[in-house]
PALUMBA-660487 format. One line per 4 residues: number of its first residue (from 1); for each residue x, y, z of N, C-alpha, C. Coordinates in pm, 1 decimal. Example, Ala and Ser with C-alpha at 12.3 -4.5 7.8 and 13.67 -1.06 7.14 Angstrom:
BEGIN
1 = 1319.0:-569.0:780.0:1230.0:-450.0:780.0:1320.0:-330.0:780.0 ~ 1285.0:-225.0:708.0:1367.0:-106.0:714.0:1290.0:3.0:787.0
***
This chain:
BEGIN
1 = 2511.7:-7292.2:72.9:2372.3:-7271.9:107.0:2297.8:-7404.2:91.3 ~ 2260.5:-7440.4:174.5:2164.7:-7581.4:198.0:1993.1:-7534.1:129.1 ~ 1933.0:-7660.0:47.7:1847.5:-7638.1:-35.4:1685.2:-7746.9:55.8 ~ 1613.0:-7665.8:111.0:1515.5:-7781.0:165.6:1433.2:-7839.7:77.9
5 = 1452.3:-7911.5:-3.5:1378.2:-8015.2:-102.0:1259.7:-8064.5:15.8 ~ 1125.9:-8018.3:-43.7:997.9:-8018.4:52.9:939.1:-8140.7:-45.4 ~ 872.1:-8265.9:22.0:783.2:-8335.5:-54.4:633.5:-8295.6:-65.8 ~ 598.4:-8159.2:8.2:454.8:-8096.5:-15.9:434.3:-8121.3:-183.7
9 = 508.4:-8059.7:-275.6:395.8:-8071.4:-421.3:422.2:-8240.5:-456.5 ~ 418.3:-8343.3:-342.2:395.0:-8439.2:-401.9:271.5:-8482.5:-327.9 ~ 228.3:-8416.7:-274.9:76.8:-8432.4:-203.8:-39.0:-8364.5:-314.5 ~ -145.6:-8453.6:-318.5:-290.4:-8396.3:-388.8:-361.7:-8399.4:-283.2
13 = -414.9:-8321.9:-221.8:-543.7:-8282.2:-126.6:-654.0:-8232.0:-224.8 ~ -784.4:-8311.8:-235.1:-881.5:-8249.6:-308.1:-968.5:-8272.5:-246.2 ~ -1110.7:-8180.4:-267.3:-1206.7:-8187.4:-186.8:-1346.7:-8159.4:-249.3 ~ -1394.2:-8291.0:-278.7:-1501.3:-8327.2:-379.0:-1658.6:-8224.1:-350.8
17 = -1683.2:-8219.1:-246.9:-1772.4:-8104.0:-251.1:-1746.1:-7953.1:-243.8 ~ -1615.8:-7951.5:-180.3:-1526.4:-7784.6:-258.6:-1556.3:-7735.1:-431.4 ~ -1528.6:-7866.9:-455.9:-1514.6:-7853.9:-611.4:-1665.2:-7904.9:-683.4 ~ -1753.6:-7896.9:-605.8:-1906.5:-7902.4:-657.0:-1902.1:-8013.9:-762.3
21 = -1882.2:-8114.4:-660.6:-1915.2:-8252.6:-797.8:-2027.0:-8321.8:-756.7 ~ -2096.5:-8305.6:-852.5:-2247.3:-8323.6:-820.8:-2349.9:-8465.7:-815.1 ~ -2244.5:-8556.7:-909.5:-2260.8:-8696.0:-911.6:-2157.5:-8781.2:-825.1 ~ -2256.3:-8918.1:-790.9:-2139.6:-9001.9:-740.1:-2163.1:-9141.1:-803.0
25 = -2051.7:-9265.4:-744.7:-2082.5:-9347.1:-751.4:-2057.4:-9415.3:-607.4 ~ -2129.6:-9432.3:-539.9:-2084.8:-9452.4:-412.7:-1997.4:-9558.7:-383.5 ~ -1899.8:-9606.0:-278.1:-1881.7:-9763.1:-243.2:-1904.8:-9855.3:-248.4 ~ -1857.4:-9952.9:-300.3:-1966.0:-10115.1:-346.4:-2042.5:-10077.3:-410.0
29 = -2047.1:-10025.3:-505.7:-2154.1:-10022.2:-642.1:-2093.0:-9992.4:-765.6 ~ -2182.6:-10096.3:-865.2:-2135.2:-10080.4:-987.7:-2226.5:-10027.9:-1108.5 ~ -2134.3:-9923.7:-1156.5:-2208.3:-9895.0:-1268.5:-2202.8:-9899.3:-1418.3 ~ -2244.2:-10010.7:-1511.4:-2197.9:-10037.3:-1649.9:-2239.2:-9971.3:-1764.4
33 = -2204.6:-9943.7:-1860.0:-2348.9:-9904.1:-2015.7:-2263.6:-9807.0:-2026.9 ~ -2376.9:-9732.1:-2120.0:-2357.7:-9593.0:-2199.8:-2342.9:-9511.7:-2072.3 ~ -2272.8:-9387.4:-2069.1:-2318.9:-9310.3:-1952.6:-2269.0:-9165.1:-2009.7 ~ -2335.8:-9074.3:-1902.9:-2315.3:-8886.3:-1963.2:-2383.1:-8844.6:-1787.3
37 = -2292.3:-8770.3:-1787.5:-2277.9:-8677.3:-1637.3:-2270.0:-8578.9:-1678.7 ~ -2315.6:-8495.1:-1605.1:-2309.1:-8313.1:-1573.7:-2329.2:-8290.5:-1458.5 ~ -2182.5:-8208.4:-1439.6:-2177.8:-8133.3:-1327.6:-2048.1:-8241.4:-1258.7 ~ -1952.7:-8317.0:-1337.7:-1903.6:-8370.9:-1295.2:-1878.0:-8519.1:-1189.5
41 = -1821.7:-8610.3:-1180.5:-1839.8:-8692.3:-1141.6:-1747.7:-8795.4:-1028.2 ~ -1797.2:-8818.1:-902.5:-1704.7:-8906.3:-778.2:-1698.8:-9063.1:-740.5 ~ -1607.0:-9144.0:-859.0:-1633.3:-9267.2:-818.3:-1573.9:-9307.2:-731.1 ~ -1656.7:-9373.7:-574.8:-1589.8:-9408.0:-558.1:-1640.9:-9572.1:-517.6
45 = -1670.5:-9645.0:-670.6:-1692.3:-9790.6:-632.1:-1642.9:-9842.5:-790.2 ~ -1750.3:-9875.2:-890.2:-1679.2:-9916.5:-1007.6:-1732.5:-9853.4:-1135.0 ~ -1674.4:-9813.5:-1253.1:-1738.2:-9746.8:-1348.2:-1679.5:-9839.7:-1469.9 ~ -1772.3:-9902.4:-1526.2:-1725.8:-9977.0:-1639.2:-1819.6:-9927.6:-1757.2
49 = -1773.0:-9906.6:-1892.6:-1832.5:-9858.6:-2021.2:-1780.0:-9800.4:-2113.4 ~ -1847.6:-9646.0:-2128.7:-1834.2:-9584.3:-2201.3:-1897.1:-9430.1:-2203.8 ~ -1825.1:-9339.6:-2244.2:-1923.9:-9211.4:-2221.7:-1843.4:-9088.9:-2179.4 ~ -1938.9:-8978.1:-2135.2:-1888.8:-8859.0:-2115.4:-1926.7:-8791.6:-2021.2
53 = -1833.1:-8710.1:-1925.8:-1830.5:-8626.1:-1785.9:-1802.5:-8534.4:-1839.4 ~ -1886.4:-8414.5:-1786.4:-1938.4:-8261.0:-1826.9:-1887.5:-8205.9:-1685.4 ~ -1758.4:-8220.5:-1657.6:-1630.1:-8183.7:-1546.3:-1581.9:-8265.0:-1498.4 ~ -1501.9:-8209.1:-1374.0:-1433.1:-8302.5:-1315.6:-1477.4:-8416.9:-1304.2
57 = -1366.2:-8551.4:-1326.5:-1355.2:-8705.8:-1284.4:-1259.7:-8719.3:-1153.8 ~ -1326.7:-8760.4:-1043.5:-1237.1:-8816.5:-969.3:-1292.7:-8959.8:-908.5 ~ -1156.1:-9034.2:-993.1:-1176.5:-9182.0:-951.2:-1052.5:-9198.2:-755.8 ~ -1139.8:-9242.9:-684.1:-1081.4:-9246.0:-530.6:-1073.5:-9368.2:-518.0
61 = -999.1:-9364.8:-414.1:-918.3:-9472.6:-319.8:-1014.0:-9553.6:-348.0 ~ -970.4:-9726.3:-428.0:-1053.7:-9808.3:-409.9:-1128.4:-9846.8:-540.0 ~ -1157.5:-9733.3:-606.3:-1267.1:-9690.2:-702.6:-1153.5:-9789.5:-827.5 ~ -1222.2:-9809.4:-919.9:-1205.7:-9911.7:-1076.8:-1297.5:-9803.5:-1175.3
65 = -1227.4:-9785.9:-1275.3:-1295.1:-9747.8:-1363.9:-1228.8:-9817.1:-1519.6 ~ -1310.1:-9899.5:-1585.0:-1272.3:-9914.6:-1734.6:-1383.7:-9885.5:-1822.0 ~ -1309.1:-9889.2:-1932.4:-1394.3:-9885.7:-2078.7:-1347.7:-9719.9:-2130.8 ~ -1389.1:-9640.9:-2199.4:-1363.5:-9552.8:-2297.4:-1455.0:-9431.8:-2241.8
69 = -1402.7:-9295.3:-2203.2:-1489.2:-9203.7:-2112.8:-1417.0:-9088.2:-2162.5 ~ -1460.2:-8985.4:-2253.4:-1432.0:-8803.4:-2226.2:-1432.7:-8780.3:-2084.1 ~ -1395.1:-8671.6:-2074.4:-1395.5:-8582.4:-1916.3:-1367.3:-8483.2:-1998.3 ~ -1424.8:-8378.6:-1988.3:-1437.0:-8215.0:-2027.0:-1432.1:-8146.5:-1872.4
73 = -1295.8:-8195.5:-1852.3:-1231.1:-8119.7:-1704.8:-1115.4:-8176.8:-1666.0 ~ -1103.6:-8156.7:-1591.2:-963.6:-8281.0:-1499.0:-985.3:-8380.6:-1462.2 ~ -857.7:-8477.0:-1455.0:-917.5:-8572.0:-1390.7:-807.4:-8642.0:-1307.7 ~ -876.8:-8689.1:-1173.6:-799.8:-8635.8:-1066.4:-822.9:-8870.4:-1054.2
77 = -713.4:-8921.8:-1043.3:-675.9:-9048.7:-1014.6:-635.7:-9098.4:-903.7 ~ -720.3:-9134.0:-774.0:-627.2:-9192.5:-661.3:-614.6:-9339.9:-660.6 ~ -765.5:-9419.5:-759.0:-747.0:-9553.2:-725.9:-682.9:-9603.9:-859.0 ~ -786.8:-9723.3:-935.0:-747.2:-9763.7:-1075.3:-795.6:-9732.9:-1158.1
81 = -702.9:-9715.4:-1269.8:-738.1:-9650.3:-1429.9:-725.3:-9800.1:-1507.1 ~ -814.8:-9879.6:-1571.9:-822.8:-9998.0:-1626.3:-795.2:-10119.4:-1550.7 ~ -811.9:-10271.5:-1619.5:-845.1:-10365.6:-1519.3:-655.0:-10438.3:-1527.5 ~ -605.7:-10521.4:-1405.2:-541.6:-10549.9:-1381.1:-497.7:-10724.1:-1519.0
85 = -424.7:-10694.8:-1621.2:-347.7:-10796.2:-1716.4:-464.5:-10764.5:-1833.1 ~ -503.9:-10614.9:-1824.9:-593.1:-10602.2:-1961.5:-482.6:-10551.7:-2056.2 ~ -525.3:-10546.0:-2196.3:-497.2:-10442.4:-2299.2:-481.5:-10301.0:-2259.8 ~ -365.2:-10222.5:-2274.1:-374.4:-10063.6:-2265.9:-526.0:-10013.6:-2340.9
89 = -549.2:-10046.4:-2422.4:-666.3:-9997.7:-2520.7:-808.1:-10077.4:-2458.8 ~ -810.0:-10110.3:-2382.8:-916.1:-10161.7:-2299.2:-1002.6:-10029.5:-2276.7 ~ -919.4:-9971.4:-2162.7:-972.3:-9862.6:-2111.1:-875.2:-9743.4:-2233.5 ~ -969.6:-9635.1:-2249.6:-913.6:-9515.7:-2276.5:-940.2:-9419.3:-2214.4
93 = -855.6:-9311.8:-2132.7:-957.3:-9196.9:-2102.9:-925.8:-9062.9:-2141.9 ~ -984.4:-8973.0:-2233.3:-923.5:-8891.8:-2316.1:-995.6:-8725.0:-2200.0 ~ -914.2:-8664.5:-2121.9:-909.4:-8545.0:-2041.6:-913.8:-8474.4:-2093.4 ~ -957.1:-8341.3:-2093.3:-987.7:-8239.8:-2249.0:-938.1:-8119.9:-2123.6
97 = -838.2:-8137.0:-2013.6:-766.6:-8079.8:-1888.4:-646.8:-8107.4:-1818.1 ~ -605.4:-8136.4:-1671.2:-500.5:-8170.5:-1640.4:-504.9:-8292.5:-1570.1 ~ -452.6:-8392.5:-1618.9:-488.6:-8587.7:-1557.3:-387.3:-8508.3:-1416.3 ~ -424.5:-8583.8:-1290.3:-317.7:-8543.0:-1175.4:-365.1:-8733.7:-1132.4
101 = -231.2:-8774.0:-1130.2:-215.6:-8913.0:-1114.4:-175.9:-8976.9:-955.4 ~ -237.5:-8962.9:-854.0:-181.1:-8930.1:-750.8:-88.7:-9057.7:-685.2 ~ 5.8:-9075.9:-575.1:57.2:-9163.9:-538.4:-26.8:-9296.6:-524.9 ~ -140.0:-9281.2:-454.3:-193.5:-9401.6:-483.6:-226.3:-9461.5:-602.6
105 = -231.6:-9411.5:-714.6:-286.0:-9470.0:-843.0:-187.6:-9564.0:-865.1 ~ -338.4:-9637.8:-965.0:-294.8:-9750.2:-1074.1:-335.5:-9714.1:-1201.3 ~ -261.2:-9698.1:-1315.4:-338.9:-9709.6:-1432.3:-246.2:-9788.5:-1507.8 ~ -348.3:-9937.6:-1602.2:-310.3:-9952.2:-1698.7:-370.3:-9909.9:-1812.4
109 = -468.7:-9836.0:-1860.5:-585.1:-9778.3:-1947.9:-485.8:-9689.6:-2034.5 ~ -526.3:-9661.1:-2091.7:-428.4:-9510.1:-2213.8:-502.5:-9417.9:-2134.4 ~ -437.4:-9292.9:-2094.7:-437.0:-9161.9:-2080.0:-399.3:-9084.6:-2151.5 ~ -536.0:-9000.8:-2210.6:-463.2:-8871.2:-2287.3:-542.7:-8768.4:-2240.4
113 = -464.1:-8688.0:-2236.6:-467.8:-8544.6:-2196.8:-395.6:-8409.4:-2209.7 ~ -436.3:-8313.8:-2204.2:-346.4:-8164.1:-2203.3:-274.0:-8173.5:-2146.5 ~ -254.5:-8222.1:-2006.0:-154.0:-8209.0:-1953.4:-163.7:-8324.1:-1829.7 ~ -34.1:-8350.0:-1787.5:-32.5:-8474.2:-1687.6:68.1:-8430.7:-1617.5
117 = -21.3:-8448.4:-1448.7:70.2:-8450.4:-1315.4:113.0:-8534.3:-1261.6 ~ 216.8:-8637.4:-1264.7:218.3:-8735.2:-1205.2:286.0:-8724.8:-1064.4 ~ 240.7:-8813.6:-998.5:262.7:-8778.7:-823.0:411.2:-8891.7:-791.7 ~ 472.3:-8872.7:-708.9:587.1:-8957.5:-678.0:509.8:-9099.3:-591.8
121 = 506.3:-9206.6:-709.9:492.4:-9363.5:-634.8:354.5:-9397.9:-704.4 ~ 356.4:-9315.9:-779.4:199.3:-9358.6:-903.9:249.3:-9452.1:-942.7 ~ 184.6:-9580.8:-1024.5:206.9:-9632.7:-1071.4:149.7:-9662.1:-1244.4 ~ 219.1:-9608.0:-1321.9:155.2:-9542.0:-1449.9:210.8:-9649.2:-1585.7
125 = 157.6:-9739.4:-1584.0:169.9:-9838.3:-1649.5:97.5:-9859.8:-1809.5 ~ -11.2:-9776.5:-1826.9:-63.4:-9744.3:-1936.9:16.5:-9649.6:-1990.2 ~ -9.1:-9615.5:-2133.5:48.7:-9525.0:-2199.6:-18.4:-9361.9:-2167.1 ~ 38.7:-9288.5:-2226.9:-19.8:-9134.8:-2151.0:19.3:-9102.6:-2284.7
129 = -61.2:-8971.2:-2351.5:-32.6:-8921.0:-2487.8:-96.9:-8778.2:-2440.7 ~ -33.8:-8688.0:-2483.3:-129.9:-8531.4:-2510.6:-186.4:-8523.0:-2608.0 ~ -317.5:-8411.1:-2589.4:-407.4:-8332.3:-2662.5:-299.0:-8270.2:-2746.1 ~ -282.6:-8284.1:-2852.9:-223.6:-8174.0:-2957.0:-321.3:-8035.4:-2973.1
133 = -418.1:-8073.2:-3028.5:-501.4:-7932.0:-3090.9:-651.3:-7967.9:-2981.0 ~ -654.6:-7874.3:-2924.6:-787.0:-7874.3:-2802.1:-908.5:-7833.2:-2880.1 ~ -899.2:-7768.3:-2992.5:-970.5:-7700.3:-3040.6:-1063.9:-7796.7:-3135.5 ~ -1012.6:-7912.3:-3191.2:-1078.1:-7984.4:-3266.0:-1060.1:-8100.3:-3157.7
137 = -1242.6:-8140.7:-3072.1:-1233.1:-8250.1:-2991.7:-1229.5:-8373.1:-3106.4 ~ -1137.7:-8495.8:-3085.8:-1238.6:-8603.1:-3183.7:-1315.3:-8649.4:-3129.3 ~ -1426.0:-8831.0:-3211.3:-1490.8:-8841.4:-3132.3:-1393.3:-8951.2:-3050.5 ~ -1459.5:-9017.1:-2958.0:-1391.5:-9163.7:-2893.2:-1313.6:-9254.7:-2987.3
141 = -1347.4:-9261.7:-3094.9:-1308.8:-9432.2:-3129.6:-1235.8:-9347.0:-3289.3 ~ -1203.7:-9234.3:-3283.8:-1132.9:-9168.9:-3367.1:-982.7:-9132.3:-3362.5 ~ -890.6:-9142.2:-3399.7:-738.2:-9114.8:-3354.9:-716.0:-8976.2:-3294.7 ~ -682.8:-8926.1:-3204.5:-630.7:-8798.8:-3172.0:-515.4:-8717.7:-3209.6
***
């Protein structure tokens, strides 16, 4: 019996206003500092700092994001996760959901999360760690 090995679940199709994400960062723009979103958040230019998304993160094609960021949702990766010959600990991004790392990604940043999808041809160069206990968030700059 012949077995059709399908590359469909190596495809992410997502669809940013399906999924009611209510902030953006548009193309060619940068945004630095403290920051806090609700209702989730769509970069797709540069996010450098620190802070927290109140749902979904999706960093897209193109999009840079560093520095240290909660997501209290998923977080969905097509472009880069930290800057290119930084420190893993540069960027951190701690998912309090499911990281889905898609073929196009780059990350060198630490990823932690509940759970991680990685896509065939990601390129996942930072470290990745799980949420042990969901129940006790820490804060950022606290060990998990």
């Amino acid at each position: 019996m012949a077995v059709d090995i399908s590359k469909q679940q190596d495809k992410l199709d997502i669809d940013p206003i399906g999924m009611n994400i209510v902030n953006r960062i548009a193309p060619d723009s940068r945004v630095s500092g403290d920051v806090s979103y609700s209702g989730g958040l769509l970069v797709q230019g540069d996010l450098s700092g620190s802070g927290q998304i109140n749902g979904r993160l999706i960093v897209w094609h193109g999009a840079q994001i560093q520095g240290q960021f909660r997501v209290l949702g998923d977080l969905y990766v097509f472009g880069r996760v930290g800057n290119v010959g930084a420190s893993a600990t540069d960027t951190v991004i701690e998912c309090y959901g499911t990281a889905y790392i898609a073929s196009t990604a780059s990350t060198t940043g630490t990823i932690v999360a509940q759970k991680l999808r990685l896509y065939e041809g990601a390129d996942l160069q930072g470290p990745f760690r799980t949420i042990k206990n969901i129940h006790a968030i820490p804060e950022l700059d606290q060990k998990a």
